[in-house]
N, C-alpha and C positions, 0 to 999 in steps of 0.2 A: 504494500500500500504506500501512496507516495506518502515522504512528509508534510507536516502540519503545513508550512509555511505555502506547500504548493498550493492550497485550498481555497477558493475564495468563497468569501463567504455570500447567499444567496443574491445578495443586490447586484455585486461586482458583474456574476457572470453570468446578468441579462448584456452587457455591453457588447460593443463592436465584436467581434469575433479576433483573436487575435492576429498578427500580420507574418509569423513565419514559420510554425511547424502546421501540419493537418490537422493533426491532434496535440496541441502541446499539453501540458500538463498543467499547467496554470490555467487551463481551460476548464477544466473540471468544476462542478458543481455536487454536492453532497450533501440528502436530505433524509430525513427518517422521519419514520411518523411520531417519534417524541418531537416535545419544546424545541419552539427555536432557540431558548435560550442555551440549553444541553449543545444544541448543537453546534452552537456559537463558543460557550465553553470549551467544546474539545477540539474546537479548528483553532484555540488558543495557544494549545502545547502537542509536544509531539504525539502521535498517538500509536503506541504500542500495538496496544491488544483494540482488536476490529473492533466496531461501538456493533450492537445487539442489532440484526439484519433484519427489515431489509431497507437498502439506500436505493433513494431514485437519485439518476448520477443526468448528466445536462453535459451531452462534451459539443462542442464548435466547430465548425467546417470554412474553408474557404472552399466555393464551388467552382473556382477553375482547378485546385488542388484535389478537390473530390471526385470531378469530373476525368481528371488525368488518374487518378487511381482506378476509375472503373474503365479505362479506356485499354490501361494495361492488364485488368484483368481478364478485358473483352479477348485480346491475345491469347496470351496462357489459357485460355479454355474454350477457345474456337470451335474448334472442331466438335467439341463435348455441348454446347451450347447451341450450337447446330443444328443437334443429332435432337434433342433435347425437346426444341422449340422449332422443328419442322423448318429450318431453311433454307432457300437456295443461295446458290450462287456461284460463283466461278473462282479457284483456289488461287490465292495471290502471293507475293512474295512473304513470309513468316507464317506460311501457315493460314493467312487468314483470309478468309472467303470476301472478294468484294462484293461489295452492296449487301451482305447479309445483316453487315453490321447495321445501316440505317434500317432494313426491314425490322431488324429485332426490336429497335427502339419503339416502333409502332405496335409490336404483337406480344412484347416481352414484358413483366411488368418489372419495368427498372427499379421501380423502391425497393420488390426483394431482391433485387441484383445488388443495389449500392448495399441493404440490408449487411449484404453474405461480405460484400468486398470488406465493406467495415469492420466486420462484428473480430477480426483477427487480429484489429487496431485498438481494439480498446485495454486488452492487457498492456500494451505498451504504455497507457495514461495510468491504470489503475491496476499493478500489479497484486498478483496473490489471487486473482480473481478464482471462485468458485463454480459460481452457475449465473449467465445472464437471464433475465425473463421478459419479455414483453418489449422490447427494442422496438422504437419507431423512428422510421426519420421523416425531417419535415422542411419546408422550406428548400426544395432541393431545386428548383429553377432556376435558371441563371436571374441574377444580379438581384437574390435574395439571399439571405443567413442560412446554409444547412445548419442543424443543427439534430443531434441524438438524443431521444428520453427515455430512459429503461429504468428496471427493475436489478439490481446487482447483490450480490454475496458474495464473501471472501469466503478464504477457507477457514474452519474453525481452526483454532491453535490446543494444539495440547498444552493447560497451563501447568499440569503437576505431573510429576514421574515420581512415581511411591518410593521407587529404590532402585538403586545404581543398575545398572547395566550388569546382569548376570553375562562375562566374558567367560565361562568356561562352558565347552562344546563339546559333545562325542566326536572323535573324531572317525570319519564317514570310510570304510573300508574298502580296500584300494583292490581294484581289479587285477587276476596276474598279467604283468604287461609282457610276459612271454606268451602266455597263451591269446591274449591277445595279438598280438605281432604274428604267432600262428595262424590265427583267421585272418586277419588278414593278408598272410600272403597266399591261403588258400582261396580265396577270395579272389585274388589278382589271376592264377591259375583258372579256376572258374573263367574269368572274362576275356581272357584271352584259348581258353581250351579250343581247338577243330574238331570239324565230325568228319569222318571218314565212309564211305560205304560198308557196309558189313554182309552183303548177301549170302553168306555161308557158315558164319557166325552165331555163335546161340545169344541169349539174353543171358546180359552181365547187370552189375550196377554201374558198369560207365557204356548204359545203350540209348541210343535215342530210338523209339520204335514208333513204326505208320501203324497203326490200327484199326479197325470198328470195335466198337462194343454194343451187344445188346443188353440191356439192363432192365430187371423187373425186380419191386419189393412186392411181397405178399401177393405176388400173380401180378400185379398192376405194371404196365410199362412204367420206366423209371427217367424220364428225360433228362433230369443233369447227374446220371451218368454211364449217356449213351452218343456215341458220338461215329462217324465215319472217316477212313484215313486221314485219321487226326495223327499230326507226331506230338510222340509223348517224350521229355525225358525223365528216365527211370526214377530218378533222385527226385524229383519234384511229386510224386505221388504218395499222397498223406494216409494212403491204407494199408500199411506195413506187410497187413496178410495177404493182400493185392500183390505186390511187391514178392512177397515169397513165392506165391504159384506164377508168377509170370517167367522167373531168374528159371533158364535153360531152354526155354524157347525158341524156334528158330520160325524163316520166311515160310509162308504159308500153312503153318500151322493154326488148327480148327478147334477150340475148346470151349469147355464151360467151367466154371466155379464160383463159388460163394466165399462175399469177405465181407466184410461191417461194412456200412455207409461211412463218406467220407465226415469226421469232426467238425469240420465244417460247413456241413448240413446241419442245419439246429434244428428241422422238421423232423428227419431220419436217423438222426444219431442212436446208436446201439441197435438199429434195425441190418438183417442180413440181406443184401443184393445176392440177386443171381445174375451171371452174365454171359453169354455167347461171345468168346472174344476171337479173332482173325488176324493176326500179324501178316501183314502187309512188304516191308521193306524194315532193314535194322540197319543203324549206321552206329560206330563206333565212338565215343566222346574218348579224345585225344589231349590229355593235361599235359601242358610244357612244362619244362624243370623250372626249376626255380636258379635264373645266375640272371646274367647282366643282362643277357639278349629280353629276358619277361621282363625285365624295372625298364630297358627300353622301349621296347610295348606300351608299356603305360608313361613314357614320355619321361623317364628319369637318365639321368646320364648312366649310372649303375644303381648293383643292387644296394651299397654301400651308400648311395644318397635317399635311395627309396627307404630304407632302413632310419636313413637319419633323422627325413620329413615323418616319418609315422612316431617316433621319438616326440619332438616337436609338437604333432595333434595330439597324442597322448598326456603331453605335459600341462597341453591346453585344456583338454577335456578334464583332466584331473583338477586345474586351478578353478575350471568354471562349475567344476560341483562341488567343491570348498567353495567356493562364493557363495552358491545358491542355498547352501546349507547353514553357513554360518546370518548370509542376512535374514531367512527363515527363522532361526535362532534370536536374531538381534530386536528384529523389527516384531515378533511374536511378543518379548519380552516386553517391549514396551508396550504395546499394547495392551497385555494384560496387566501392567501399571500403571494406566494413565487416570488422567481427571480431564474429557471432553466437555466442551460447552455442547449445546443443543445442533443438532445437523440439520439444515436445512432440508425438509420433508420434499422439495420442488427436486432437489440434487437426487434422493435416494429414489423417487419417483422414477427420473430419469434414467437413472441406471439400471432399473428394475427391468425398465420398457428394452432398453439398449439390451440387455442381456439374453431376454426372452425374446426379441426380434434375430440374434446373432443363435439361438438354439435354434431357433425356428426354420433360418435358413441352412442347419445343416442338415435338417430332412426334406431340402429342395419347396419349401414352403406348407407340405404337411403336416396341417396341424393336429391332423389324429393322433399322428405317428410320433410327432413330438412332443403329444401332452401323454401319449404311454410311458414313452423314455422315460419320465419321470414319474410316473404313477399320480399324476394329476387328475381330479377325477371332474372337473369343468375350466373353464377359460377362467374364471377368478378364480380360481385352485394353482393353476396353470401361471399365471401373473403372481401369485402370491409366494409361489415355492424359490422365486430368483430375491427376494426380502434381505434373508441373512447375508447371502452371498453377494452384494452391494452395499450393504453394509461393513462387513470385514474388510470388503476392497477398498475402500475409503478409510476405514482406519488403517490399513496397513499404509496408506497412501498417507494417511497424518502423523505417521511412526517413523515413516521415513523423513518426513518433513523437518519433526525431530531431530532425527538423529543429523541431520543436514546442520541445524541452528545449534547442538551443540557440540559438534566438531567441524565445523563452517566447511562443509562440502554440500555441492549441490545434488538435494536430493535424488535418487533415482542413477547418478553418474558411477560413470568405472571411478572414480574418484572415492566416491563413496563403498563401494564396494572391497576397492583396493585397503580402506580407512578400515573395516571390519576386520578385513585378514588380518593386516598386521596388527591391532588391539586383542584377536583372541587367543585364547589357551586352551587345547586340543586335550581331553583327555580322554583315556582308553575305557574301553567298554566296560572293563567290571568296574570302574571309576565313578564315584558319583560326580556328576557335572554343577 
């Protein structure tokens, strides 16, 4: 939040609009539904802790300044804005279509265009911002005052932490990084292997085989898993007992047997398939040794630098789950010692909607299917189960905030993270932490 001094108080900033930034900060206006005298009082000294929400805030425009901000946004989102709002035109130098831009002005409703260009400019006036509401702008024709009236929150501040900072941590148990470096150079192997013909050859586990199958559970044809000279490779088959009767088979062989449904059937699992199966063609899977020729394959000078860079990821993956463990650790603690003021219900609202719109689209906009996932048993059921979990996300987001202001790193940053590691102390499992 800016300081006291930037504030003016309500008379000042009905005035000219100022003459050199879009939004300077001496622009600002800040009101609340208490006294004006409260309010007058606390634009007298610096103000710490945000005054009880919510402020209607008054910022200033010059509108050839406003006008050139929406001119350059019109740019940067051309083509999206286009698509958007149906319009023609013929593609010009940067991107942007001419003459669409003057149709748009006619078909587009520009207050929520300046609306959107602005709304990114206000934290630069009125840091720490929480959640805007209700933004309107006005006066926005030329050789009139633009000018913004909304609705603002800051974020609440954690004012108390019960008790220090519990810095001792389990420390998180470390993968063997041989058997690691094992996969993956078996892995590397894998994606450079060849297949070979094998017309004479029986079925191994390094076969790739053309097939049909015919497939029936309980007498019923069984369509996903029946297929026609499909190639299969052998390793990739999740039915082990599939796998056993298939290993000595050769070209043109005519059989049938019974294995479990694939685990990945969740309809059929533990039910017996019967199948008619037909080998068709076998080719041989070909794994290269493992020296310099495979690390140059995969585009390394040798094996000796392949070896060095997977060191290197490894080092990486281990420092970033120490990170994520110990800020899990840090930013948990605090939260469960803090003392929050009140949260703005408009903020937890928001994120309720946000959260349950981002479920929703990962069942392709199915809302059956998405209110199952969660055992939701109506649409207000359904909106109510994302509550806690917007909740926590915010205090974790105000713990970090914390921990930012008392070791003055910027929350959320590798800075912050790096600040974690080096303060904790690792101790071992039968260790109380």
């Amino acid at each position: 939040m800016p300081a006291a001094e930037s504030l003016l108080p309500a008379e000042e900033a009905a005035l000219a609009p100022p003459e050199e930034s879009i939004i300077p900060a001496d622009a600002v206006r800040i009101e609340t539904p208490e006294a004006d005298a409260m309010v007058e009082e606390k634009l007298q000294e610096p103000i710490i802790e945000p005054l009880a929400p919510p402020y209607r805030v008054v910022l200033w425009f010059k509108y050839d300044e406003l006008r050139a901000e929406f001119d350059k946004f019109w740019k940067e989102n051309a083509d999206q804005l286009i698509w958007k709002y149906k319009l023609k035109g013929k593609k010009g130098a940067g991107g942007v279509m001419k003459g669409a831009q003057k149709m748009a002005e006619s078909r587009v409703p520009l207050k929520a265009l300046y609306q959107q260009v602005l709304g990114d400019k206000i934290a630069n006036v009125v840091p720490d911002v929480l959640l805007l509401e209700g933004f309107e702008l006005f006066n926005f024709e030329k050789g009139q005052t633009p000018h913004m009236v909304g609705i603002i929150y800051f974020y609440p501040k954690i004012t108390t932490l019960r008790e220090p900072i519990n810095w001792a941590c389990k420390k998180p148990k470390e993968p063997s990084r041989q058997v690691q470096f094992e996969a993956r150079l078996r892995e590397l192997q894998m994606q450079f292997r060849k297949l070979e013909d094998d017309p004479d050859g029986a079925i191994t586990m390094l076969s790739n085989i053309q097939m049909d199958v015919i497939a029936s559970i309980e007498g019923k044809p069984y369509a996903n898993g029946s297929f026609q000279r499909q190639w299969v490779d052998i390793s990739g088959i999740p039915m082990k007992d599939l796998v056993e009767q298939l290993i000595g088979h050769k070209v043109g062989d005519l059989f049938e047997c019974d294995y479990l449904a694939s685990p990945r059937d969740q309809e059929n699992v533990g039910k017996t398939v019967h199948a008619a199966i037909k080998i068709h063609n076998l080719q041989k899977i070909v794994i290269p040794p493992v020296d310099d020729e495979l690390a140059r394959d995969a585009e390394f000078d040798d094996l000796k630098s392949f070896e060095d860079r997977f060191h290197q990821d490894f080092d990486a993956f281990l420092r970033r789950a120490q990170r994520g463990l110990v800020a899990d650790h840090v930013i948990g603690h605090i939260v469960q010692n803090s003392t929050v003021p009140p949260i703005p219900q408009g903020y937890i609202n928001g994120k309720i909607v946000e959260m349950a719109q981002q479920h929703l689209r990962q069942f392709g906009g199915n809302k059956n299917a998405a209110m199952r996932a969660i055992g939701a048993q109506s649409e207000e059921d359904f909106i109510h189960r994302f509550t806690g979990q917007a909740y926590r996300g915010l205090m974790q987001e105000l713990a970090a905030r914390k921990y930012g202001e008392l070791f003055s790193v910027a929350p959320g940053s590798d800075e912050m993270f790096e600040s974690m590691l080096d303060n904790v102390k690792w101790v071992n499992e039968e260790e109380k932490p």
